[in-house]
C-alpha positions in Angstrom: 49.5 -40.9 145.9 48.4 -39.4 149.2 49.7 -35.9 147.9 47.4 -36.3 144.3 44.7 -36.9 146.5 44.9 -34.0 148.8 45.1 -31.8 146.2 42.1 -33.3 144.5 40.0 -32.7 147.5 41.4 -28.9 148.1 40.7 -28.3 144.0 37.2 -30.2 145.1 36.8 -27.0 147.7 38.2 -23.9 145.8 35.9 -24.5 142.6 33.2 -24.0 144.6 31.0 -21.2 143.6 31.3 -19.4 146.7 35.4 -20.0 147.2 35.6 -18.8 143.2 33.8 -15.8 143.7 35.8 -14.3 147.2 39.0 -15.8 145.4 38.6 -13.3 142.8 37.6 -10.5 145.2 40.2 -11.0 147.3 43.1 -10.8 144.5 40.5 -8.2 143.4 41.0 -5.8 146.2 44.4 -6.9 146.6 45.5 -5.7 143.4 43.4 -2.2 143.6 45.2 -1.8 146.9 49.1 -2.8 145.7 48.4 -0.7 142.9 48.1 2.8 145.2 51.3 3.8 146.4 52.0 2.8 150.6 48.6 1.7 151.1 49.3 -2.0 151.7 48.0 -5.0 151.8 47.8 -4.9 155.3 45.0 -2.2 155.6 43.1 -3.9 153.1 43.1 -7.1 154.9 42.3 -5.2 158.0 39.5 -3.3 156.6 37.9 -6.5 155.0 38.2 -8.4 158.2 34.9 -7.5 159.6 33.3 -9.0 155.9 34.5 -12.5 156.5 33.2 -13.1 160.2 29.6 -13.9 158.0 31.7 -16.0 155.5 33.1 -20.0 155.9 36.5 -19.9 157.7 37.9 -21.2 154.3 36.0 -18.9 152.1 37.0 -16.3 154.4 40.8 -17.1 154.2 41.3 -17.7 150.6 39.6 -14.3 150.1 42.3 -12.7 152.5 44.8 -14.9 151.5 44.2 -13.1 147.8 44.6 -9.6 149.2 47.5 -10.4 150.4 49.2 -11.8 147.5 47.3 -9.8 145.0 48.4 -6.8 146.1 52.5 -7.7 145.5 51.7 -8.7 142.1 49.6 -5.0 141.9 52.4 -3.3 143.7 55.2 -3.0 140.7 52.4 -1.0 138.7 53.3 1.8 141.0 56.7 1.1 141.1 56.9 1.0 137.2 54.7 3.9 136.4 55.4 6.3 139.2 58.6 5.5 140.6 56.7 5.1 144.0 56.2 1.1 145.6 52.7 0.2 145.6 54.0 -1.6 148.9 57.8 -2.0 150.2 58.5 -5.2 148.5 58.1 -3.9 145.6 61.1 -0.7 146.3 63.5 -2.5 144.4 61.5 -2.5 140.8 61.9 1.4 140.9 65.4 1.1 139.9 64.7 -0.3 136.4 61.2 -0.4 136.0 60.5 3.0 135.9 63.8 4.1 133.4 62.1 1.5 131.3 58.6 3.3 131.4 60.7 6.8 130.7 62.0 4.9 127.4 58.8 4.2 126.1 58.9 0.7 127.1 56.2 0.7 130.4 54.1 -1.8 128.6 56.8 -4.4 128.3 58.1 -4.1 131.8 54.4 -4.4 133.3 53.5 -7.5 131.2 57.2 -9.3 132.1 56.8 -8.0 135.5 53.4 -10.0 135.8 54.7 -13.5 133.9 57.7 -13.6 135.9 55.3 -13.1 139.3 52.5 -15.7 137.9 56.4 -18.1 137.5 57.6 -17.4 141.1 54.4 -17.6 142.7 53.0 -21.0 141.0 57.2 -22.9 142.0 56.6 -21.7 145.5 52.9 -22.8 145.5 54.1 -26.6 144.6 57.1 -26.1 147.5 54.5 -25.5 149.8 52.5 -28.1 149.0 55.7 -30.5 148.8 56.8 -29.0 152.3 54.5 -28.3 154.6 53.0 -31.6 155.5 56.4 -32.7 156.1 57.4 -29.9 158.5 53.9 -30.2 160.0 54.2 -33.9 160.8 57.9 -33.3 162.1 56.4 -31.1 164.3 54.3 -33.2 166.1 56.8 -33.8 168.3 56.6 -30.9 169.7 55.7 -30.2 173.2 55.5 -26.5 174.8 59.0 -26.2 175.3 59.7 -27.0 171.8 56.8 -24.5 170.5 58.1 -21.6 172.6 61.8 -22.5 171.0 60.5 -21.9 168.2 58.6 -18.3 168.4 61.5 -16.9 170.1 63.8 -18.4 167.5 61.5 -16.4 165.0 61.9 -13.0 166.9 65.3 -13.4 166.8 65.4 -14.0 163.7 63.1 -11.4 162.4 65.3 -8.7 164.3 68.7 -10.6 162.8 67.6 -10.6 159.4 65.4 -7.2 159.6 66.8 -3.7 157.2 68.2 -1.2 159.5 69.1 -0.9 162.6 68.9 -4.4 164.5 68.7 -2.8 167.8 65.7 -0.9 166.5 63.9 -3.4 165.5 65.0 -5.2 168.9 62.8 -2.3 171.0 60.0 -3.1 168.5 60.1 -6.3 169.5 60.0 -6.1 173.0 57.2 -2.9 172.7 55.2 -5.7 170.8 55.4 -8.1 173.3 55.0 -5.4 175.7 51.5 -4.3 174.3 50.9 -8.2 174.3 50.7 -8.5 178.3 48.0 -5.8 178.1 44.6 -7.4 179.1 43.6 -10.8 181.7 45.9 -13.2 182.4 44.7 -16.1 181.1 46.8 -18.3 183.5 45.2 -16.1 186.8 42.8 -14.4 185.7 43.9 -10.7 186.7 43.9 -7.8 184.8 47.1 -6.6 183.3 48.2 -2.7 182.9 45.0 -2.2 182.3 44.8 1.0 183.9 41.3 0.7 184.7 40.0 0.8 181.4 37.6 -1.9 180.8 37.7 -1.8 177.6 41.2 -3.1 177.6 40.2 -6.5 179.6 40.5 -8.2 176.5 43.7 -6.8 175.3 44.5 -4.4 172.6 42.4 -5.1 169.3 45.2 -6.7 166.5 43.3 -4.7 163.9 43.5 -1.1 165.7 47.2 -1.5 166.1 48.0 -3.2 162.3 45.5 -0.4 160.4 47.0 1.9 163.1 50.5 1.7 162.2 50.1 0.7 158.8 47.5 2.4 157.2 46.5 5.6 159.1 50.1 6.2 160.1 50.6 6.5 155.6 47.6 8.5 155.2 49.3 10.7 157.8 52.7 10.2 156.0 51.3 11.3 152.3 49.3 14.0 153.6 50.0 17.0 150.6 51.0 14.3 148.2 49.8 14.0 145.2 51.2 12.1 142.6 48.5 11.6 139.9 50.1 14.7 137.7 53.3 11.9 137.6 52.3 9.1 135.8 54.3 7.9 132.7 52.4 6.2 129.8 48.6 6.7 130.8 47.9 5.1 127.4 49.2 1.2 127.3 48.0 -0.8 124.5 48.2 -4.9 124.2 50.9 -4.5 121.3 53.0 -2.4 123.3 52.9 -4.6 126.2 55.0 -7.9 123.8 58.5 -8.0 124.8 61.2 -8.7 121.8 63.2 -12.5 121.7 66.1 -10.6 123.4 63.9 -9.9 126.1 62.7 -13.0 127.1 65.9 -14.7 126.7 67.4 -12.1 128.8 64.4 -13.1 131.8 64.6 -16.4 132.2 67.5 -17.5 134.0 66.7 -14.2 136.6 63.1 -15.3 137.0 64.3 -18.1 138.1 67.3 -17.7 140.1 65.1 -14.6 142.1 62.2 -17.7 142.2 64.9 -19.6 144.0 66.1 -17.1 146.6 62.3 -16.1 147.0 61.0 -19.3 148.2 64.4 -20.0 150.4 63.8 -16.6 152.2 60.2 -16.2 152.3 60.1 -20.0 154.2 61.8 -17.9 156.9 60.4 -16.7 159.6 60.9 -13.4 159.6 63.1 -12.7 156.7 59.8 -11.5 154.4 59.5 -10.6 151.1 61.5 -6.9 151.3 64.9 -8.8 151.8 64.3 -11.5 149.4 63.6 -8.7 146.4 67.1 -7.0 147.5 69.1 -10.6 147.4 67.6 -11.2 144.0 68.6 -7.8 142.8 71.7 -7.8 144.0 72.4 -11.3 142.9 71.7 -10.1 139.1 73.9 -7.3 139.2 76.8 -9.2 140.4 76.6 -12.2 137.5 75.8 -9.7 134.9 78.2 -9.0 132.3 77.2 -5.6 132.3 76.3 -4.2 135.7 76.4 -0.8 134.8 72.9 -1.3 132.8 71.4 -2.0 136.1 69.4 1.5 137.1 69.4 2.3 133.9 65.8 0.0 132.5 67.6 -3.5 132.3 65.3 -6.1 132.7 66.6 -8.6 134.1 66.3 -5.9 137.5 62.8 -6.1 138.0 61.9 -9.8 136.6 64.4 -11.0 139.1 62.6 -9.1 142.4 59.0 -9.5 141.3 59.5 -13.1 140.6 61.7 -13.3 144.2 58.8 -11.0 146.0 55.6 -13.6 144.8 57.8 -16.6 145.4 58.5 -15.2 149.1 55.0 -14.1 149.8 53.8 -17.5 149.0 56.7 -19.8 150.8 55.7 -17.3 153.8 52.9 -19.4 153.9 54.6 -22.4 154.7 55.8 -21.8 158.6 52.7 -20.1 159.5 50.0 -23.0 158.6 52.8 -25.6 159.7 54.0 -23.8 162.6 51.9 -21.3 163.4 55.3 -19.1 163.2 54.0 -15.9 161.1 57.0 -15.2 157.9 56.5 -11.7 158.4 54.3 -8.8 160.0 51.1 -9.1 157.0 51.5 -13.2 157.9 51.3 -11.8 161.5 48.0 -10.3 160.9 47.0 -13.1 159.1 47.4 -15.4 161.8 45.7 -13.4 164.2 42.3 -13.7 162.0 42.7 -17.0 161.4 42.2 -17.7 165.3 39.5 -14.6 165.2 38.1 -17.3 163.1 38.7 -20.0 165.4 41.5 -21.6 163.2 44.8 -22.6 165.0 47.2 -23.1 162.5 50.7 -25.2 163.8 51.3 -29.1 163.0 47.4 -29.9 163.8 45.9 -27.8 161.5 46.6 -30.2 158.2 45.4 -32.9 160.3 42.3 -31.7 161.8 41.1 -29.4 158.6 42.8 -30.8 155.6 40.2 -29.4 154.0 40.8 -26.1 154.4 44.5 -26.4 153.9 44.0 -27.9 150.6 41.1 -26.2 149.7 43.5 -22.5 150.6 46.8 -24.1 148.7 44.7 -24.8 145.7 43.1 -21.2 145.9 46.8 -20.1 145.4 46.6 -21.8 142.2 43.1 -20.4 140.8 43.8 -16.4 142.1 47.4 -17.2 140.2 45.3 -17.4 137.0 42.7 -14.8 138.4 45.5 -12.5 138.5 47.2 -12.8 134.8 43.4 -11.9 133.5 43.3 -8.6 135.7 46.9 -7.7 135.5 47.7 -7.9 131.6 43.4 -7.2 129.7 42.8 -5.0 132.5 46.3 -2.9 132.8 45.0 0.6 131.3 42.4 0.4 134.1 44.7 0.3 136.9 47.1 3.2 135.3 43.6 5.5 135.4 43.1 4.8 138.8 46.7 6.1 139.5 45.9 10.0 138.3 42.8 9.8 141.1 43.8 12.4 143.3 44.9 11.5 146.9 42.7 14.4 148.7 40.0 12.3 147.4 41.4 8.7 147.9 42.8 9.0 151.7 39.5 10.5 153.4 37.5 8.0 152.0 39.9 5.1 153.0 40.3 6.8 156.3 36.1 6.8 156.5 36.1 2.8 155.8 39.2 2.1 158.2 36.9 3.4 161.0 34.1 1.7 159.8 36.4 -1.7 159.7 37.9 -1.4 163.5 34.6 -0.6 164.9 32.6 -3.1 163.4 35.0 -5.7 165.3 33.7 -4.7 168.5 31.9 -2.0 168.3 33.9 -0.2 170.4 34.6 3.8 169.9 37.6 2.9 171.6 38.8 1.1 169.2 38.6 4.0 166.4 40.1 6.2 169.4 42.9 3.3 169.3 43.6 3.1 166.1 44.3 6.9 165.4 46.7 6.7 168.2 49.0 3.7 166.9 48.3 5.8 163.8 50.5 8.7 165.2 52.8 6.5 166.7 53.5 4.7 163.4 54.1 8.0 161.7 56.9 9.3 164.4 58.2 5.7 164.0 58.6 5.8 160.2 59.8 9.7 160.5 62.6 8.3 163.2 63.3 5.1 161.6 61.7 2.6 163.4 60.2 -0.2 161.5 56.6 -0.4 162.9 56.5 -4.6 161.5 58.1 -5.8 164.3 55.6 -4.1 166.7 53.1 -6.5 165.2 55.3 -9.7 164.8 56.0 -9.4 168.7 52.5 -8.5 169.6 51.3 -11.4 168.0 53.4 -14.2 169.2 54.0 -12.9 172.7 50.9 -14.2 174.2 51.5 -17.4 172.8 54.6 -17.8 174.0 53.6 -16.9 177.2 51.2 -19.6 177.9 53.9 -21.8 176.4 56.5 -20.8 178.2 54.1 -21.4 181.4 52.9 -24.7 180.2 56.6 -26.0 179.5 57.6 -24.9 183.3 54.5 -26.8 184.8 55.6 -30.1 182.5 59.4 -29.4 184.3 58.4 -28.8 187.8 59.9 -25.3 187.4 62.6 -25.9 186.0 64.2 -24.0 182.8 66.3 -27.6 182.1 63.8 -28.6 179.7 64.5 -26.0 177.0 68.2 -27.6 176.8 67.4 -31.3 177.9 64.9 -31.8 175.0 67.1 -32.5 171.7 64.4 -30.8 169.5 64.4 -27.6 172.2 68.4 -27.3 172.4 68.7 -27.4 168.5 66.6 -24.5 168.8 67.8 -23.0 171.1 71.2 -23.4 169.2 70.4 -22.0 166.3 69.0 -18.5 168.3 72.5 -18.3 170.2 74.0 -18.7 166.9 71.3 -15.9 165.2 72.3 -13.4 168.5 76.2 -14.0 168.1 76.0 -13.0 163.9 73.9 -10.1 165.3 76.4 -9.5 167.6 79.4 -10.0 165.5 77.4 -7.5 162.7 77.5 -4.5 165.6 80.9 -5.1 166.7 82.4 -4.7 163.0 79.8 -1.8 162.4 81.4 -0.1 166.0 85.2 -1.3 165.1 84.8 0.4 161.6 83.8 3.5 162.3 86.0 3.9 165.4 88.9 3.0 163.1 87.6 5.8 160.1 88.4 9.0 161.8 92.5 7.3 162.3 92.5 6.5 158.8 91.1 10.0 157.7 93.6 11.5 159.8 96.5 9.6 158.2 95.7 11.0 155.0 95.7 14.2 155.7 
């Protein structure tokens, strides 16, 4: 009864006037923003930051929260059309979404590709609101020790379970956390490799480094690029967009197996959406009867990693407003303005604002519906804002991400610090280093600190407390468990490829 009612009083808050009106220009924006190739939802959020300090913190949240799931469900246009991700979730619907445009059959694939996201994002909207109380009241128990557990169980797990190189994303880490001393102490009260910079007394602004490394560091990146001249099936009418019996039958058991694997990754911390969209894939392709389709325009290989990527981006969700332990780098960022905001999200936040809580969960609900009327109508629009060329596009975003960082302090330094991490997120991306990381650790560093200091003061000084505690040495457990599969993943790595020049040589 209790769960009817909550939801009642969030669907009381998100018809609102004003919480209708930023839900739809949140999934707005987010959409016009997934649709462009690499731009992300994380500049957009950034750049519309500065908009929402005059808004209600829960007008102001559901209207970021839409960018950020608009744009996944915007992002397979690109992918589809162009054969380039709208963002890097969306890498995997390439591989058979854009064969199926080639055949003539772009319409189809957009319009599945947007049911099967509106399917996974509404099953992991009711998860969440099934879930997150629960984990939120269980985690009442915790005390410092327990909380700092936790966010260093979520770096861990975000290098662990992190594409590429795990050592890789292990420096970006620690560089995160690095830039994260930078600033006062707020245990002393001294300054902190600060260089004599006063502008750096208060740390390094989130939003430099996030539009930093993730926007300007693309605009750098696609500098020369121009891929209007490439766009398959500029023309997409309504009656080109109905998919056959065949083709429906064919989606639903992969809509909802990648629906499945999407919510059980996305609830991790730091799994994100990009490796719940590869499981999904490669989950079809091994129970198909005919794997050799996949590549080729099968269906079933991109209804299975849309309907995995919404389900993930909205289960991600569920350990940063219960925990306060971010799912991934853009749940990072969103956390960060939450507390800009003055919101604290962990296991007090559904007690103290349940309004808000509800009021966001239900917004999920309304900018689900929001989204079906701009992604199917409104589909010939987005395609024509594909052929607009980039030398016009990037300036002018590149114009309003200066305007965005400055306005949060209105420091120069700031657009001075923003073109930096811009460079630096370039080399990184050239070299391989995944720039997410960077922000996950910057983030939850300081946190952890004052955690970490709190749990010692509560222990005398004594680091028993993280092992005495049952909660803590679960914790703790499970990180020593995600280290040794790291581990054990390096070793084999090292003992196969010391062990492929013998074998070559034995063949020859």
């Amino acid at each position: 009864m209790d769960l009817f009612a909550n939801v009642a009083l969030g669907f009381e808050r998100a018809l609102s006037l004003d919480a209708l009106l930023f839900c739809f220009l949140g999934v707005a924006i987010g959409t016009f923003v997934g649709v462009l190739p690499g731009v992300g939802a994380m500049a957009a959020v950034a750049l519309c930051l500065p908009i929402t300090f005059y808004l209600d913190p829960t007008v102001a949240l559901i209207m970021l929260a839409g960018i950020f799931y608009g744009a996944q469900y915007g992002s397979s246009t690109a992918s589809i059309l162009l054969n380039i991700p709208g963002t890097v979730t969306s890498a995997v619907t390439c591989l058979d979404g854009y064969p199926m445009a080639q055949q003539g059959k772009a319409g189809v694939a957009l319009f599945m590709v947007t049911m099967t996201s509106f399917i996974g994002g509404s099953i992991a909207i009711l998860l969440m609101m099934l879930f997150t109380p629960t984990i939120a009241a269980f985690a009442l128990r915790f005390s410092s020790a327990e909380y700092f557990m936790i966010m260093a169980m979520g770096l861990i797990a975000a290098v662990t379970i992190s594409q590429g190189s795990t050592l890789k994303s292990l420096m970006m880490v620690v560089v995160g956390l690095a830039l994260g001393t930078v600033g006062t102490d707020t245990g002393s009260g001294a300054m902190r490799f600060t260089f004599g910079i006063l502008q750096l007394s208060d740390g390094i602004s989130l939003v430099a480094i996030a539009m930093g490394l993730f926007g300007v560091a693309e605009i750098i990146s696609s500098i020369g690029r121009d891929v209007s001249k490439s766009v398959v099936a500029k023309d997409i009418s309504f009656r080109s967009m109905l998919p056959s019996k065949a083709e429906i039958k064919a989606s639903v058991m992969p809509t909802l197996r990648g629906t499945g694997i999407g919510a059980a990754i996305g609830a991790l911390p730091g799994a994100g959406a990009t490796v719940a969209t590869f499981m999904a894939y490669a989950l079809e392709k091994k129970v198909a009867k005919d794997p050799s389709r996949f590549g080729k325009g099968a269906i079933e290989g991109i209804v299975a990693p849309e309907s995995a990527n919404n389900a993930a981006v909205q289960a991600a969700f569920i350990p940063t407003l219960s925990l306060g332990i971010p799912g991934d780098a853009l749940m990072a960022f969103l956390l960060g303005a939450m507390m800009i905001h003055g919101i604290v999200p962990g296991p007090r936040f559904l007690v103290d604002q349940p309004v808000m809580f509800w009021g966001l969960v239900a917004s999920f609900w309304i900018g689900n519906v929001f989204l079906l009327i701009l992604n199917i109508p409104l589909i010939g629009l987005w395609v024509r804002i594909l052929a607009i060329p980039y030398r016009f596009l990037y300036p002018a975003m590149l114009f309003f991400i200066c305007i965005g960082v400055f306005a949060i302090n209105y420091q120069v330094f700031d657009v001075f610090a923003v073109m930096v991490f811009g460079f630096i997120g370039f080399v990184m991306t050239k070299f391989g280093y995944p720039p997410a990381p960077i922000l996950l650790g910057f983030v939850l560093g300081p946190m952890m600190e004052e955690h970490f200091g709190r749990a010692l003061l509560m222990s005398r000084g004594s680091f028993d407390i993280f092992w005495q505690r049952p909660i803590s040495a679960v914790l703790l457990a499970i990180s020593l468990l995600l280290i040794a599969y790291s581990m054990k993943g390096i070793f084999l790595r090292v003992r196969s490829g010391a062990h492929a020049p013998e074998e070559a040589s034995r063949e020859l």
